[in-house]
C-alpha positions in Angstrom: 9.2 43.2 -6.7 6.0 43.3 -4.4 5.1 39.5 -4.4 5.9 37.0 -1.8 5.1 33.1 -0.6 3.0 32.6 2.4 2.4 29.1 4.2 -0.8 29.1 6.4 -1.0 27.4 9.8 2.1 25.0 9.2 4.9 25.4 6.2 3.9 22.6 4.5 0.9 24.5 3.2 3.2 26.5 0.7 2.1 28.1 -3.0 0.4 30.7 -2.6 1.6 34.0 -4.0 0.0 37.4 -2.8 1.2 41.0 -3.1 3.6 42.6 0.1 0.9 44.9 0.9 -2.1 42.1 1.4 0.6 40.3 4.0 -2.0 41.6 7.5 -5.2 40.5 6.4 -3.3 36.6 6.6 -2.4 37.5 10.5 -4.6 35.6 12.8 -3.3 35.6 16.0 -4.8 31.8 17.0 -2.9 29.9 13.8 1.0 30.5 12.8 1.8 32.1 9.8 5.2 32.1 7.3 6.1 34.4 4.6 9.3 34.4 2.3 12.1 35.4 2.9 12.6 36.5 -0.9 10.3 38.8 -3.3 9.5 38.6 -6.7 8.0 40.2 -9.6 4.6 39.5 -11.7 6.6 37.5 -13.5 8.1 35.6 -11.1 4.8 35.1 -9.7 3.3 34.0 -12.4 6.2 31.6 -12.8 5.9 30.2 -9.6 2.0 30.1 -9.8 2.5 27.9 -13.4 4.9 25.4 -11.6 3.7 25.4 -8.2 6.4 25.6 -6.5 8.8 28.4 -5.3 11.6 26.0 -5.4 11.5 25.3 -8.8 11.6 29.1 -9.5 15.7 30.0 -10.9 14.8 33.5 -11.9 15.0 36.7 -10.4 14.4 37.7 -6.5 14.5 40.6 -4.4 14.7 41.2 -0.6 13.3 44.0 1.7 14.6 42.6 5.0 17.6 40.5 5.8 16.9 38.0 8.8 19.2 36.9 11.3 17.8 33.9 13.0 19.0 32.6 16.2 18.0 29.2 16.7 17.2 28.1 20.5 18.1 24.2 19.6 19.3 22.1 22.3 20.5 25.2 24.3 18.9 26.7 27.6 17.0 30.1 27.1 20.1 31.9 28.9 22.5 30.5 26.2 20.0 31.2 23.6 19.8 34.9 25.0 23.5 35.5 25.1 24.2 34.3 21.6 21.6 37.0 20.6 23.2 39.4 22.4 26.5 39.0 20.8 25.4 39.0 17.4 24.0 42.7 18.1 27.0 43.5 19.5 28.9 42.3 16.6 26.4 44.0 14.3 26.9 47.1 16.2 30.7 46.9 15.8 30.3 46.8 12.5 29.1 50.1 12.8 25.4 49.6 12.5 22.8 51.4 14.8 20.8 48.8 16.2 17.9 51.5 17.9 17.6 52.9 13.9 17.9 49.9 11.8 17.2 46.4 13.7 14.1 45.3 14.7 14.5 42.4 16.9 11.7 39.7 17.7 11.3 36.8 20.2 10.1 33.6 17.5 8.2 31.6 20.4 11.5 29.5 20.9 14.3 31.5 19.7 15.3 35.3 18.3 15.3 37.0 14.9 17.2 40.0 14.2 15.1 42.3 11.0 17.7 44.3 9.1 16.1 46.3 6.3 17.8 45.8 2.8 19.2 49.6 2.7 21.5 48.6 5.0 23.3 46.0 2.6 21.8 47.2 -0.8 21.4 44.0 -2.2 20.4 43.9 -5.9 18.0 42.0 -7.5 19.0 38.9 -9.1 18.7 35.3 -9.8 21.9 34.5 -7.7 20.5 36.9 -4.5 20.2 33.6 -2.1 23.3 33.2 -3.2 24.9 36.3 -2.6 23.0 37.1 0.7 24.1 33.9 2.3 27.9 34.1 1.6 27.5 37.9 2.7 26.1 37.0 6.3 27.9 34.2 7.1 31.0 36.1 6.5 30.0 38.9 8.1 28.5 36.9 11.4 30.4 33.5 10.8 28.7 30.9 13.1 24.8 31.7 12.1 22.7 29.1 10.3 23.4 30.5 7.1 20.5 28.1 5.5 17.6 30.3 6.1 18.7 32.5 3.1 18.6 29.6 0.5 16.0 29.9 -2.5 12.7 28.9 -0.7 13.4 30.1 2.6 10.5 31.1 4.7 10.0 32.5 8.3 7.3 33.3 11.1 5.5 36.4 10.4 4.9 38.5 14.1 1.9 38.1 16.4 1.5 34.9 15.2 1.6 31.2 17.2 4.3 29.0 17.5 2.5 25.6 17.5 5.4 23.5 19.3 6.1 26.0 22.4 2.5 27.6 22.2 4.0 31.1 22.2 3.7 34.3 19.8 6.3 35.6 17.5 6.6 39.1 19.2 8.7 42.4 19.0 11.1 43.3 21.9 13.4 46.9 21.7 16.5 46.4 22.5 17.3 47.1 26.0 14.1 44.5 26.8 16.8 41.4 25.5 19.9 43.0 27.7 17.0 44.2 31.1 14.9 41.0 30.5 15.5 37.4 31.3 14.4 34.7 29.4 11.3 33.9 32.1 10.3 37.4 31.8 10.2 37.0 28.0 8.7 33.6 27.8 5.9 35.3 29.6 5.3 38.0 27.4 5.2 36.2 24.5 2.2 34.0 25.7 0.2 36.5 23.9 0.7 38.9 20.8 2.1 41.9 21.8 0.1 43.8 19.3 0.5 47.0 20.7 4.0 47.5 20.3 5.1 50.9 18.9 6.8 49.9 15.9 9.5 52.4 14.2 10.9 52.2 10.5 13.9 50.4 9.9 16.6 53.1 8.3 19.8 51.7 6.7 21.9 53.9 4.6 24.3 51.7 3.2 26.1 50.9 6.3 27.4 47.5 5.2 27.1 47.7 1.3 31.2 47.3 1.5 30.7 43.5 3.0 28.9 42.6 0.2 30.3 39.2 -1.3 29.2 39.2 -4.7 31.1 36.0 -6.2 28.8 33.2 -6.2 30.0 30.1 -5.4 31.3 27.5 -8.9 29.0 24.5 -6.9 25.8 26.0 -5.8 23.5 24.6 -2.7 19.8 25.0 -3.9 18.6 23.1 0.0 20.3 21.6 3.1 21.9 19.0 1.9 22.4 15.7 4.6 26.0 14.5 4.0 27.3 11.1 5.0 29.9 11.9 7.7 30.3 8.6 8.5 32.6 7.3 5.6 36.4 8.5 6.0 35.9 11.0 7.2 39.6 11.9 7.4 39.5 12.4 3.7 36.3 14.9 4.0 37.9 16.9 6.9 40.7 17.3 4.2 38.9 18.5 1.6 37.2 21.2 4.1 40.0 22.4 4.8 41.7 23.0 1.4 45.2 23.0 0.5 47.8 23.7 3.6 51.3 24.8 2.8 53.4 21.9 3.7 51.1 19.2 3.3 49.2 20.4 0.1 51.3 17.9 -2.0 50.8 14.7 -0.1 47.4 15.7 0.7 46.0 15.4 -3.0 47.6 11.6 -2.8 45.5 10.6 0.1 42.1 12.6 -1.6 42.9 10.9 -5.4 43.1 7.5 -3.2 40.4 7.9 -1.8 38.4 8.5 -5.2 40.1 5.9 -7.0 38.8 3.0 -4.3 35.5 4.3 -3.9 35.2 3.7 -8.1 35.7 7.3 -9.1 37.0 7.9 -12.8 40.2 9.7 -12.8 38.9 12.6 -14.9 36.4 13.0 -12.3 38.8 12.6 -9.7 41.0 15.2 -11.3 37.9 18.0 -11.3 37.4 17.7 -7.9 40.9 17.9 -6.9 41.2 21.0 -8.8 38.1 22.4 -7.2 40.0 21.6 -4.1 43.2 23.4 -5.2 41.6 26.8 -5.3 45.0 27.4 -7.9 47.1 27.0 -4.5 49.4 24.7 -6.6 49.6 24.7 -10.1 46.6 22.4 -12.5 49.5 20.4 -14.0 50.8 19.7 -10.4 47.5 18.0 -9.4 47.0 16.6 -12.4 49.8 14.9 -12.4 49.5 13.4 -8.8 46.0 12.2 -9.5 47.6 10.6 -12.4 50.0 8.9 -10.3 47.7 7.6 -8.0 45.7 6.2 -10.4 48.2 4.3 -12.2 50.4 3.2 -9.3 47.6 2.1 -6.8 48.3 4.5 -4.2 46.4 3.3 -0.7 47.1 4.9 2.8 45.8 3.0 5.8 43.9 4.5 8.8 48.0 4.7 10.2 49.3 6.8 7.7 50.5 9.6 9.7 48.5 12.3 7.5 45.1 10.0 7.7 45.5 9.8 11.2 46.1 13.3 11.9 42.3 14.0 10.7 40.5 10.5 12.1 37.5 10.9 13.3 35.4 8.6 15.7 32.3 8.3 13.7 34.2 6.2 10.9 32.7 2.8 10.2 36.2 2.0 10.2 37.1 3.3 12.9 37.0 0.5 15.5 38.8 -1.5 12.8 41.9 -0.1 13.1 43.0 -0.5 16.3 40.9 -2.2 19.3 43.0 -0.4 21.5 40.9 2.6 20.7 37.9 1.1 22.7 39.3 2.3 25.9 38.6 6.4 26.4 39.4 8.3 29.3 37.5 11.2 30.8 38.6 13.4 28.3 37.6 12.0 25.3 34.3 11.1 26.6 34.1 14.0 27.4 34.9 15.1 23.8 32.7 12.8 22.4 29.9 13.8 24.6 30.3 17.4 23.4 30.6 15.9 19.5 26.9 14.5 20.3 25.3 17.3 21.6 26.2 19.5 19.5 25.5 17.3 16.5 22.4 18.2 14.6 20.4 15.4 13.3 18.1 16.6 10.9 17.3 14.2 8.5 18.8 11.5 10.7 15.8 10.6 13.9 12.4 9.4 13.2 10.0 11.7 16.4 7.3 8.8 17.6 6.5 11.7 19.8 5.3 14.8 16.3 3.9 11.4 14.2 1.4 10.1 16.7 0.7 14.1 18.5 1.8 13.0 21.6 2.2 15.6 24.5 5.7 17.5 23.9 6.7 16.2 27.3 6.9 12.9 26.0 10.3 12.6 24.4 10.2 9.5 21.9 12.8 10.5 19.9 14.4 7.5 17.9 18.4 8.5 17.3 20.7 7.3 15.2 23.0 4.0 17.0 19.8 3.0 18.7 17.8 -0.5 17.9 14.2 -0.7 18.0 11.5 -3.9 18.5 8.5 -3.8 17.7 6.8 -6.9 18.7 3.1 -8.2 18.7 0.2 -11.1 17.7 -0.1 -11.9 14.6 -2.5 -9.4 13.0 -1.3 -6.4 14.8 -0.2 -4.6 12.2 3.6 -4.5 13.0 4.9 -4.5 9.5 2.1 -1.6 9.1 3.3 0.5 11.6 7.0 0.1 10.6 5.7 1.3 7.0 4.3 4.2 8.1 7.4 5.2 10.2 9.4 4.4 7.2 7.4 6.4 4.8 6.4 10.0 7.3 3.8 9.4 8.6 1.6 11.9 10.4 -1.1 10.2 12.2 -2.8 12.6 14.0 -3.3 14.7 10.6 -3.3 11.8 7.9 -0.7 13.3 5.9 2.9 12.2 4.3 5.3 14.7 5.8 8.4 14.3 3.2 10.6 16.1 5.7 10.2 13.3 8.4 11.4 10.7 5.7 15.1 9.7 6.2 17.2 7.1 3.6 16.3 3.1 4.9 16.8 -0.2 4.4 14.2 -2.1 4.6 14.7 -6.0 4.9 11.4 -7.6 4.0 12.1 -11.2 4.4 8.6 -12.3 4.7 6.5 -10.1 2.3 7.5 -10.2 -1.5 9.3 -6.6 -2.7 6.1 -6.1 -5.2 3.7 -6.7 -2.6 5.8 -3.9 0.1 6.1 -1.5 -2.3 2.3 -1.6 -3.3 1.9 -1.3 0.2 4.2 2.1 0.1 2.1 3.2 -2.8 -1.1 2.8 -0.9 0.2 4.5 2.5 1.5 7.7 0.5 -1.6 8.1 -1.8 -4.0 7.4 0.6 -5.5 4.7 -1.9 -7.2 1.4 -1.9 -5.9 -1.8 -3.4 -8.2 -1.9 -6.1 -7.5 1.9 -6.8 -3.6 0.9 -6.8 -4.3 -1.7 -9.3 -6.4 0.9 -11.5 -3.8 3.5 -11.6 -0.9 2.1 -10.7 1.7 4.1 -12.9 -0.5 7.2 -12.8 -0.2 6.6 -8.7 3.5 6.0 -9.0 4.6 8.4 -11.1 2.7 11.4 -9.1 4.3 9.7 -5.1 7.5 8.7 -6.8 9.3 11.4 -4.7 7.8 10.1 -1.2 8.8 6.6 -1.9 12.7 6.9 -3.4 13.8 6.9 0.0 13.6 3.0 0.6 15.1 0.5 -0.6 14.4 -2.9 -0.2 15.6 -6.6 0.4 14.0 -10.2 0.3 16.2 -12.3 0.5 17.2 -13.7 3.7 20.2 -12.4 4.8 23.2 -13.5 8.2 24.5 -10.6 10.1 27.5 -10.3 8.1 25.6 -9.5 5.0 23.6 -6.9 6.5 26.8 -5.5 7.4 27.9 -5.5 3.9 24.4 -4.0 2.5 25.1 -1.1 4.7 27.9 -0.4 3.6 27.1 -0.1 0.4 24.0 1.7 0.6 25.0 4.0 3.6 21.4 3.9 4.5 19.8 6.2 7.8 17.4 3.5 9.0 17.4 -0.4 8.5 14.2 -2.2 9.3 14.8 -5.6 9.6 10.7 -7.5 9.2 11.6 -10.3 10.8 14.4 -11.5 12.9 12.9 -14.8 13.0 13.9 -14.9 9.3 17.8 -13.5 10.0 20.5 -16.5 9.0 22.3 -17.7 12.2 25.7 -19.6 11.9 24.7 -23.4 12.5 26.5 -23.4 16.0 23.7 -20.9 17.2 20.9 -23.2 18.1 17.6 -22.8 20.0 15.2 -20.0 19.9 16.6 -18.1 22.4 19.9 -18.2 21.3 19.6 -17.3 17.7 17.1 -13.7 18.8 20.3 -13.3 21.2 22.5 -13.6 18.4 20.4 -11.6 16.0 19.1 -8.3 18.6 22.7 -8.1 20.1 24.2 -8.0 16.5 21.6 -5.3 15.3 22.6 -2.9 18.6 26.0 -3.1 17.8 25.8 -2.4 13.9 23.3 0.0 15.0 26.2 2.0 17.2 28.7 1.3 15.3 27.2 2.3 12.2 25.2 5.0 13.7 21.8 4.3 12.4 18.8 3.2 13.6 18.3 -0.1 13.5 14.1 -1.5 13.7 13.8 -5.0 14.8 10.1 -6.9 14.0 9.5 -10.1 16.3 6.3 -11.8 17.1 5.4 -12.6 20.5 6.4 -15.5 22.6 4.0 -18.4 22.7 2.6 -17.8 26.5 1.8 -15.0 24.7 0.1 -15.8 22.0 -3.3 -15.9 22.7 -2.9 -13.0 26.0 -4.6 -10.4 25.3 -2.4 -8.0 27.7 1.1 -7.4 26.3 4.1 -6.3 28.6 7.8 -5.7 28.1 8.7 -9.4 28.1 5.9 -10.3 25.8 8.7 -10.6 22.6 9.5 -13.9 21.3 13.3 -14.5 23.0 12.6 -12.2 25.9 15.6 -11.6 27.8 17.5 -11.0 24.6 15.5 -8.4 23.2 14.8 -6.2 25.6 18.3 -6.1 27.3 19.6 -5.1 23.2 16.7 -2.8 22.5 17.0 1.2 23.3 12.8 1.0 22.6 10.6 -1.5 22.6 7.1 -0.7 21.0 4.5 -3.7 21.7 1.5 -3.4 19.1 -2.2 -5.4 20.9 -4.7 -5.9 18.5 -6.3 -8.9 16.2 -6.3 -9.3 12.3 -10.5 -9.0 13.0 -10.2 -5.2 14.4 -8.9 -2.2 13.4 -8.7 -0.6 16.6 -4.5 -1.4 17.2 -3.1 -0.4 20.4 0.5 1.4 20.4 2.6 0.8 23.9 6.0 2.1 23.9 7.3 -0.7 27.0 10.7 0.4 27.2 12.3 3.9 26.1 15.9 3.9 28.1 16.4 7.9 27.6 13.0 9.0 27.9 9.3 8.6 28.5 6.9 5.7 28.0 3.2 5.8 26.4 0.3 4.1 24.7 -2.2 5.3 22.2 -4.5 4.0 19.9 -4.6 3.5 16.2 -6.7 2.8 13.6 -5.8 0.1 10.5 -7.4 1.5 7.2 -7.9 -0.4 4.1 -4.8 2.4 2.6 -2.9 0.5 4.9 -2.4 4.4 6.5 -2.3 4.1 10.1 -4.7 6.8 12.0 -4.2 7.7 15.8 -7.5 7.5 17.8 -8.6 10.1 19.9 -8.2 9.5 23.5 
């Protein structure tokens, strides 16, 4: 088991399989550097090698360190500091010597913890991510247990951290309880390769917390779950059966599957699952069965619904309009509920796709609506494609992780037409090449494009409404608003973009999504050259609904497109450059 997975200067550069040993001649100190978490054998490597990807690999793995990784997040560099101070200290209660067998390092942002494997004694085996991940989250419950799944890599030491510019380096241990973060920051602005590393020792010390039973459902990757739909019913089935209200409990979950179109036999698995053989199978069975035949429905009143409701619901407002008005406290709660929320998978960063300076937030979250607005020729269907799809484009790439579920309401563009479009911006392609290989093209993208859906026909506010509910999409982009239905009493220009923007900001918050609005420009400014905030046909009404407001200058004769972010309520402004290509790939223009 001497093989491992390296990723060279970012971790989307993975594949490449080299022997333990051979891991220093990959260290250069000016480019970051990630290794596996797991190891494998020659014929794991050669497994991996074959299919070209580690994540496809279900065979056998090994580990020589176990890593504990404190992410710095949202939190300051003090909090970040203290929480690594209490997981040593709750290491060291466990009974392990931290001076003998943890190495701890600073990762250019947050802190990793190194804890050899002959402190645990973990075996090699197919279920090892398994089994180490259910092992440290029990034994230090409030980690990010993720970074022991299957494919899980991390920074190797003395190497950069592109985002913060710092090194991964080594600290002992009375540096992180002597030091303060300033001091540490500083140090890490170069490698600190003349640290006197010891060997890590372990001699069993926590073998007995071993958890060995792998879980009946497996998690192969972070998985993004929609929190958003009862989630009364999910906080539920979290918690399991609870004496008292076990009973009733599996009413309200078999409800719940049988109006969501769940077959009872289905129903009846999952309930089980649930049960952990707290109540006995023919119990639950049998109150599935009732459900099912009698029509069981509880309302968001139902004393046990209530009891769990949650204000992210998308029918939460619904129930009572009463709710609407919060005092300090659960503002305050709801405050705390946001910032603690982590929205992977959920924002689209203007700021990482165009490689704008890392003081610039641009961060697009979820219950904020978007405009973009310019000439005709500017490329703003373009640009909303490329956001759509992950675009990098500083580095002309597809980045799959910056792709997130959407909606996309083409009401001008055929649904063919878009998704050749798609096809073009992921392969890099031509139209004619499309048209050549156009299975060939599909079948080897199909992955970066099964994130969008799309619409033509023209639909009012209420039906987007509907569409979202169905689909329970991240992102809608709605290309144009022009195109939205309006009830007939809505008339004039302005009124119907009022009607439209003020309707999207509210789904958009309601729903939590982001919501992207496409609008051409007003006619004063049709033929301007110089764009500014109230440039967007309706102004007055778009701006006032908008959270951003992104105004593309450029004609369908050039190339050369220029990107001004106008309005940004919770964060900085810019403009940049970009270049239209015939891929239909936008490419940000040096400035």
């Amino acid at each position: 088991m001497n093989y491992l997975e390296i990723a060279q200067k970012t971790p989307h550069n993975r594949g490449a399989i080299i022997d333990k040993k051979d891991l220093i001649k990959y260290i250069n100190k000016n480019d970051p550097l990630y290794r596996s978490l797991y190891l494998y054998d020659i014929h794991g490597k050669e497994a991996i090698e074959t299919s070209g990807s580690v994540a496809n690999f279900y065979g056998t793995r090994w580990i020589d360190h176990v890593i504990v990784d404190i992410d710095k997040g949202k939190n300051s560099d003090n909090e970040t500091v203290r929480r690594t101070r209490a997981h040593l200290l709750a290491l060291e209660d466990e009974g392990l010597s931290l001076t003998k067998s943890v190495q701890l390092f600073f990762s250019g942002s947050g802190y990793h913890l190194i804890i050899p494997n002959s402190v645990f004694n973990f075996q090699p085996s197919s279920e090892l991510p398994y089994i180490v991940r259910k092992t440290m989250a029990a034994l230090l419950p409030g980690i990010d247990d993720m970074v022991y799944i299957r494919s899980a890599i991390y920074r190797v030491p003395h190497t950069k951290n592109y985002k913060t510019g710092l090194y991964k380096i080594p600290l002992t241990i009375k540096e992180i309880h002597e030091k303060n973060p300033e001091d540490i920051l500083k140090m890490a602005e170069s490698p600190r390769l003349e640290f006197a590393y010891r060997e890590l020792l372990g001699e069993g010390e926590l073998e007995h917390r071993l958890v060995t039973k792998t879980p009946t459902v497996k998690e192969l990757r972070s998985v993004v779950e929609n929190t958003k739909v009862v989630p009364c019913v999910q906080r539920m089935l979290a918690l399991g059966p609870q004496a008292g209200s076990r009973n009733n409990t599996v009413l309200r979950i078999a409800s719940h599957f049988r109006r969501h179109g769940i077959p009872s036999d289905f129903a009846k698995v999952s309930t089980l699952h649930w049960n952990q053989n707290s109540l006995e199978d023919d119990v639950i069975i049998d109150k599935v069965e009732q459900t099912y035949n009698r029509g069981y429905q509880y309302s968001c009143n139902d004393k046990l619904m209530a009891k769990h409701c949650q204000t992210n619901c998308i029918y939460f407002r619904r129930k009572d309009y009463l709710v609407e008005v919060l005092s300090s406290d659960n503002l305050q709660n709801e405050f705390e509920a946001r910032m603690t929320t982590d929205f992977s998978g959920r924002t689209v960063n203007l700021s990482n796709m165009l490689g704008l300076s890392r003081d610039i937030d641009a961060t697009i979250y979820p219950g904020e609506l978007v405009t973009i607005f310019g000439p005709t020729g500017s490329s703003k269907t373009t640009l909303a494609q490329n956001m759509a799809l992950g675009v990098d484009f500083v580095n002309d790439r597809i980045v799959k992780e910056w792709q997130i579920p959407t909606l996309y309401l083409s009401l001008e563009l055929s649904a063919w037409y878009m998704h050749r479009r798609h096809m073009q911006i992921v392969s890099g392609c031509s139209k004619e090449e499309i048209h050549a290989r156009y299975a060939d093209i599909f079948e080897a993208h199909k992955d970066e494009l099964s994130h969008i859906a799309i619409q033509t026909v023209s639909p009012n506010i209420e039906q987007i409404k509907e569409k979202i509910r169905e689909l329970q999409p991240t992102m809608v982009i709605v290309d144009y608003i022009d195109l939205v239905d309006t009830p007939p009493h809505i008339r004039g220009e302005y009124e119907q973009i009022k009607h439209i923007s003020h309707s999207l900001a509210n789904m958009a918050v309601n729903y939590d999504l982001i919501i992207i609005q496409i609008s051409q420009v007003s006619r004063e400014y049709s033929r301007n050259e110089v764009l500014d905030l109230y440039a967007g046909k309706g102004s007055g009404a778009i701006e006032n609904a908008s959270r951003k407001v992104i105004g593309l200058n450029g004609q369908a004769d050039n190339n050369i497109k220029e990107v001004n972010l106008y309005k940004n309520t919770d964060g900085e402004l810019f403009n940049t450059s970009v270049e239209w290509r015939p891929s239909f790939r936008l490419r940000r223009i040096n400035q």
